[in-house]
N, C-alpha and C positions, 0 to 999 in steps of 0.2 A: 426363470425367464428363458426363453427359448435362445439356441446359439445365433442367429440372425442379427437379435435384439445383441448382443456381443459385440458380434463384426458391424455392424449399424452405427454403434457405438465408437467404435474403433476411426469405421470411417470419418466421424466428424471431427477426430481428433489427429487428423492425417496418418491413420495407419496405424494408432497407438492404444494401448491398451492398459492400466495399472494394475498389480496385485490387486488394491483395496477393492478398484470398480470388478473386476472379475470375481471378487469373494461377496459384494453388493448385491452380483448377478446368480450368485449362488452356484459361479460354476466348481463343481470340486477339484481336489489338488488331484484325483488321477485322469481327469480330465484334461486339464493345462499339461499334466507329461505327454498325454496322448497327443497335442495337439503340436507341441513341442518336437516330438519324434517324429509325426507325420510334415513337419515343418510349416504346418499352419501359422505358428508360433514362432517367434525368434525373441531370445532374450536382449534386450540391449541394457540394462542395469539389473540391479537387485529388484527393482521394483516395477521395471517400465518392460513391455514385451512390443514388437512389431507385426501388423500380419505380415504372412509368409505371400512374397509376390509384391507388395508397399511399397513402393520407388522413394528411395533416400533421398529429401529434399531440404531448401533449409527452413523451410517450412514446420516442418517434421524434426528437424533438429531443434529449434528451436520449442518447437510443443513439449520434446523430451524434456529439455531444459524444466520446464513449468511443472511437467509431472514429477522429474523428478525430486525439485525443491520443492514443490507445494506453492510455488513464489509467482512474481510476473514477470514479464516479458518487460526489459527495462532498459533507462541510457539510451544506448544505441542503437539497440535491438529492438525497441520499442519505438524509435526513431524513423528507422527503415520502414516498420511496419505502419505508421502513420502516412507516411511518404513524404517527410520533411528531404527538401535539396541539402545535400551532402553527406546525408545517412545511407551506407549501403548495405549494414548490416552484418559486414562480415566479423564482428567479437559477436559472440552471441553473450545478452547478459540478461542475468535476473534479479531481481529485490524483494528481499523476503523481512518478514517479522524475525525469525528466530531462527538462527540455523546454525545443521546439527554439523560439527564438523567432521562428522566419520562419516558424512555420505557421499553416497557416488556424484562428483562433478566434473566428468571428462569433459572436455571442449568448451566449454564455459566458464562464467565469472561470476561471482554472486557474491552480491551487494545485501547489505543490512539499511536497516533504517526502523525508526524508531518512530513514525511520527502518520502511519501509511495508514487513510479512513478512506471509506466508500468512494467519496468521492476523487479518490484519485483511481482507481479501478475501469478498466476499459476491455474491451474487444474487438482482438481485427482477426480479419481469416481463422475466424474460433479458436483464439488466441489468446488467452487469458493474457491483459499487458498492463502497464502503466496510462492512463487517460494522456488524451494529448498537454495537458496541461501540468500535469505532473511529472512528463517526460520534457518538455522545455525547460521546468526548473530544474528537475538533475543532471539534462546533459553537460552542465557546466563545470561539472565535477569528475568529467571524465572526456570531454572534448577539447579540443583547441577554439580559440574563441571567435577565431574567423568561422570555423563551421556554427558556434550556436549562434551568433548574429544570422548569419545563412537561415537557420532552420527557424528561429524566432521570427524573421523578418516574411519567410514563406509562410509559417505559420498565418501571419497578419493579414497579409495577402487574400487567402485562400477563407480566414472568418476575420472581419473586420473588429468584431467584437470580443475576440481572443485576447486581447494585450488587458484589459480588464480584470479579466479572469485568471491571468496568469500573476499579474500584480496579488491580487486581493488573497491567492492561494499561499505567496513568495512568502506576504507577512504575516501567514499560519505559521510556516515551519524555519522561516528563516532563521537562522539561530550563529551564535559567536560558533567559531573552530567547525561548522556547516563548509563541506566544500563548494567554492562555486558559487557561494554566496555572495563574494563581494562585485564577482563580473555578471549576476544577473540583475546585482541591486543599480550599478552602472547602465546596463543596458535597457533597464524599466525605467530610468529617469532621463535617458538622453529621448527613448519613444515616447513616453508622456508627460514630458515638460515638465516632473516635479522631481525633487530632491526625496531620496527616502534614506533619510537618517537610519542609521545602525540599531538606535535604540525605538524604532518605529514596530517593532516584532509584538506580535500577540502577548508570547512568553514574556520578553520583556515591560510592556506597558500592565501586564495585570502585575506581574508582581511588583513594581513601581508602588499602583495603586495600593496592593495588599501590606507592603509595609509603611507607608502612610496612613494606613489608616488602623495600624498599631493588632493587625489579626497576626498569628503565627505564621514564620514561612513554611509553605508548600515544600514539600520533595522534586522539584524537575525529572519529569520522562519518570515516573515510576513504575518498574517492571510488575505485570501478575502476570504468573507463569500459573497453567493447572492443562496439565498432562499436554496436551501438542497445541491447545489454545496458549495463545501469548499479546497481551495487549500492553503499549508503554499510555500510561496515564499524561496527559500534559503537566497538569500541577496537583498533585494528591497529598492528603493530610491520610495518611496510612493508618494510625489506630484509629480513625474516626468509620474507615472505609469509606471515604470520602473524595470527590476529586472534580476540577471545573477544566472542562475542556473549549475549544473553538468549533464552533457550531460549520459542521461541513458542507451544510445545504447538501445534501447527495440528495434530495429531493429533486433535484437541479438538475441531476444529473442521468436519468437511468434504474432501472430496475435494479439493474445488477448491483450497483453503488448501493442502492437503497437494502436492498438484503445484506450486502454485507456488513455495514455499520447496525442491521436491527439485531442479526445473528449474535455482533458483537458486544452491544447493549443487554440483551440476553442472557450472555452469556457470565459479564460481569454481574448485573442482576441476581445469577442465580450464585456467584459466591460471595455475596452482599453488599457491594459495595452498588453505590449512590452517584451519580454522576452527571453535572449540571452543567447544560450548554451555555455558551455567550455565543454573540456575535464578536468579530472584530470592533466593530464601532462601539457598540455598548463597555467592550473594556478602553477602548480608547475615550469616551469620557468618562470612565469611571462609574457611570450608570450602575453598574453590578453590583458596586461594593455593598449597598445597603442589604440587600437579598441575599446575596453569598455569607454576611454576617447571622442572617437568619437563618439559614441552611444549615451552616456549622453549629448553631445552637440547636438545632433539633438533631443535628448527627452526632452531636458529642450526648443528646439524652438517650440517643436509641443507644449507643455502645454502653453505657452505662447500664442500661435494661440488660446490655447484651452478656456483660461482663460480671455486673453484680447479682 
């Protein structure tokens, strides 16, 4: 690819530029010293370069951020860049699936999390970040709670139809020792006039079901790790490679959401494992259990094929 298609590149990512997409572009390694020594190039990590002349913005900080975890723009920083009242952006922070702790993260935070699908995935100022709705639920775990009433409350404001969305997303990943959990489950019942009980959670109500109804317990948050892919399972039966997750609608949501859960289906796909949506409601009556029993019986005959 021509050097244009490069700095083209660079521009849309405020000035930035990775190893990986540079070796994508097929540019060579005496090429980047050249451009480097000519100061075309400026290093800011191991893996992140700046064009030469790119006005240091926190724009641009924050992009480096992204590039350099692989992660999103999160919290607070995800916050500002939404434009919730009382987010100004100044922690720059990210959340990522997996991270490595020998890498470069000067001027930033980076958050882990365990539970991160399509559709929490968003874009501002080409911005790889947290969706607004995935950013209302974790800033609770890192804000004071006058400001996330503030930014919930603008939130509401600004889509009337957001307190919905943010409820129905809370009781996916809401989970016991979850920070922030307990003053957003507060703050979605004083907005929508209902009580949400502790034990109202996805996780919680299937495996409720699943030991009532006498099937073997699930693993919780099951890690598959296979080279820089990392996905945590919600409830997985690991020698079956099997595992029933909460159905994220990123259909709902966006292209971008939408490839990133296909990529990630894929991906699990291609090192065998089997992986059955619900919805919320369907595990809250219990609807699943008869199907998820059938599932397991034909996933316990493929590993047997697979084993014997």
């Amino acid at each position: 690819m021509s050097n244009l298609e490069v700095f083209a590149r660079a521009a849309r990512q405020h000035g930035l530029i990775t190893t990986q997409q540079l070796r994508e572009f097929c540019v060579p390694r005496p090429t980047v010293s050249g451009w480097l020594s000519q100061q075309r190039l400026e290093r800011l990590s191991p893996s992140v370069y700046r064009v030469g002349g790119a006005p240091d913005t926190w724009y641009q900080r924050v992009m480096r951020a992204t590039l350099d975890t692989g992660g999103l723009a999160s919290h607070r920083t995800s916050g500002a860049l939404h434009g919730f009242d009382g987010q100004d952006g100044r922690l720059i922070e990210v959340v990522v699936e997996r991270w490595k702790r020998s890498s470069h993260h000067d001027g930033y935070i980076v958050h882990e999390t365990k539970d991160l699908r399509g559709v929490d995935i968003a874009t501002r100022f080409g911005i790889p970040c947290t969706s607004l709705v995935r950013t209302l639920i974790d800033l609770p775990a890192v804000e004071h709670p006058f400001r996330v009433e503030q930014a919930l409350d603008h939130a509401c404001r600004v889509n009337a139809g957001i307190l919905s969305a943010v409820n129905d997303r809370f009781l996916q990943v809401a989970r016991r020792g979850r920070n922030g959990t307990r003053l957003m489950r507060k703050l979605l019942g004083e907005r929508t006039g209902e009580y949400i009980p502790p034990g109202s959670t996805f996780e919680k109500l299937a495996l409720d079901w699943i030991a009532q109804a006498g099937i073997e317990t699930p693993v919780k948050q099951f890690k598959v790790v296979d080279g820089d892919f990392t996905a945590y399972l919600d409830l997985a039966w690991p020698e079956l490679l099997f595992a029933m997750e909460c159905d994220s609608l990123a259909f709902h949501f966006g292209k971008a959401a939408q490839q990133w859960d296909r990529r990630r289906r894929r991906h699990l796909k291609r090192l065998g494992w089997e992986v059955a949506e619900y919805s919320y409601d369907e595990v809250k009556s219990g609807a699943f259990i008869r199907e998820l029993r059938q599932l397991l019986v034909l996933a316990s005959k493929t590993s047997d094929i697979r084993t014997g």
